[in-house]
C-alpha positions as CSV (number, residue, x, y, z in Angstrom):
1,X,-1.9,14.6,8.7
2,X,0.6,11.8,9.0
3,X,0.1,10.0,6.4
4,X,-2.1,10.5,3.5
5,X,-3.1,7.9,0.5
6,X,-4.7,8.4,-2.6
7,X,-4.8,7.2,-6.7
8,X,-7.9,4.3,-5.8
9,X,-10.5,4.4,-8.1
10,X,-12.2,2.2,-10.7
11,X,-10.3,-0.1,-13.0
12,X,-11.2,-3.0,-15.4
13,X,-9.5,-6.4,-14.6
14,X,-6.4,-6.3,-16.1
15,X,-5.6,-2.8,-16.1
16,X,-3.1,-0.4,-13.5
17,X,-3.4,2.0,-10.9
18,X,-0.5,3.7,-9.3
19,X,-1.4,4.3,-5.6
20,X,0.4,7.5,-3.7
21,X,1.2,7.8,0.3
22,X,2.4,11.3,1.3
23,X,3.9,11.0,4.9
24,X,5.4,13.8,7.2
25,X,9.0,13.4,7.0
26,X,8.9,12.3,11.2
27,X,7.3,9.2,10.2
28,X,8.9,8.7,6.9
29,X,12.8,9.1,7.7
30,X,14.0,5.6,7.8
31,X,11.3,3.5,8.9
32,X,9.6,0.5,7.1
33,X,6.5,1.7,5.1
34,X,3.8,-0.6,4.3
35,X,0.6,-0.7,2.3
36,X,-2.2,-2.8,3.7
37,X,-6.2,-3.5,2.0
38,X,-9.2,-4.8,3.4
39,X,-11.6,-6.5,1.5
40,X,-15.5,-6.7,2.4
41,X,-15.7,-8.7,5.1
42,X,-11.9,-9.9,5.5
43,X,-9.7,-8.9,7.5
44,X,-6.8,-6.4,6.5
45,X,-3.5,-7.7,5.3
46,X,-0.2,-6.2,4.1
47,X,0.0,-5.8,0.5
48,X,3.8,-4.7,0.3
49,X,6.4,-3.4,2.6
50,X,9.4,-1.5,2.0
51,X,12.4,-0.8,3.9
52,X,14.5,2.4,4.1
53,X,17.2,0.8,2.1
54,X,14.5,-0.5,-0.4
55,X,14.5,-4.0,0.7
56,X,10.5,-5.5,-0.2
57,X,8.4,-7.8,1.3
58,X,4.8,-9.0,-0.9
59,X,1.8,-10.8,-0.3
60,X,2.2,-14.1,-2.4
61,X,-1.4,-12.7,-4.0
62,X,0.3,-10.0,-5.5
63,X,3.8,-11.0,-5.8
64,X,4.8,-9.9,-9.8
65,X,1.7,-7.7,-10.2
66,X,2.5,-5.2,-7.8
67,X,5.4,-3.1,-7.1
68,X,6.3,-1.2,-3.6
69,X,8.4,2.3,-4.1
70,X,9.6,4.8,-2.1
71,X,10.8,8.2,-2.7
72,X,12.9,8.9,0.7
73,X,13.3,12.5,-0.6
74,X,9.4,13.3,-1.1
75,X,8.5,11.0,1.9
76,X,6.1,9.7,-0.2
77,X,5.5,5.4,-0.9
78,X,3.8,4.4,-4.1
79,X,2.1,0.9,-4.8
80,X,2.2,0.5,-8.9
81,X,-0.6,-2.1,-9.3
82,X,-0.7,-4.1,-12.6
83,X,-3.0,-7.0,-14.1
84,X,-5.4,-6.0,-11.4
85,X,-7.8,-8.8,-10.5
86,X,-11.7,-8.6,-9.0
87,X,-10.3,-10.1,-5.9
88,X,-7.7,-7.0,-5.6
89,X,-10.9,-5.1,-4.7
90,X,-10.5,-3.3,-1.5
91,X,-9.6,-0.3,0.3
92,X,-6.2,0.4,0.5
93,X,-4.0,1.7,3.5
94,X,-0.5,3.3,4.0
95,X,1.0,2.9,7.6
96,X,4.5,2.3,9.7
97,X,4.7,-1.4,10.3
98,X,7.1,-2.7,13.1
99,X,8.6,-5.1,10.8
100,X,9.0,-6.4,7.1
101,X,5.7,-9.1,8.3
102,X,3.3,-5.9,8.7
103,X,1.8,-7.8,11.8
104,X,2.0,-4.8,13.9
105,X,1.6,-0.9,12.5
106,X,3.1,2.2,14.6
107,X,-0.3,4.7,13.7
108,X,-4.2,4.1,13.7
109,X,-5.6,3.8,10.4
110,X,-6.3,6.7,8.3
111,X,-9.4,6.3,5.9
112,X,-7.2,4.7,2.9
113,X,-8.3,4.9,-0.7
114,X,-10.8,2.3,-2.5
115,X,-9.2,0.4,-5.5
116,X,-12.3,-1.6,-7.3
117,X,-11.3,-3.6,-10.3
118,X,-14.7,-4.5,-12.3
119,X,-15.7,-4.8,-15.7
């Protein structure tokens, strides 16, 4: 498995959620990592990225409520969610995008993990 999220679950509005990306070291080692959602009936869109010297990129939806992370020596990318919204509902996705923009990803999509923020 190439890459491999997890930490979605249920979560009242307002509360956090720490979400995990495990990625084999090939993919990881020094390449932009990104998290991406998709909402019901949107389309996907990057969340966060994150560049190999740590450099971040956010969505202006989530800009100061969410944090991108990377450990570069676990190969692993974390998305620290706070003052989660109804509208942050969605599944989430880990991949390799070509660039800080996340308009193009290097892998197919894995399966992601659901985030749902309701009372």
């Amino acid at each position: 498995v190439q890459l491999q999220a997890s930490g979605g679950g249920l979560v009242q509005p307002g509360g956090s959620l720490r979400l995990s990306c495990a990625a084999s070291r090939n993919i990881f080692n020094k390449n932009i990592m990104g998290w991406f959602r998709q909402a019901p009936e949107k389309q996907r869109e990057l969340v966060a990225a994150i560049s190999d010297g740590g450099n971040t990129n956010y969505a202006d939806s989530v800009e100061d409520r969410f944090t991108i992370t990377r450990d570069n020596a676990e190969n692993t990318v974390y998305l620290h969610m706070s003052r989660l919204k109804v509208e942050d509902t969605a599944v989430y996705y880990c991949n390799v995008p070509l660039s800080m923009s996340g308009e193009f990803v290097r892998l197919l999509w894995g399966q992601g993990t659901l985030v749902t923020v309701s009372s």
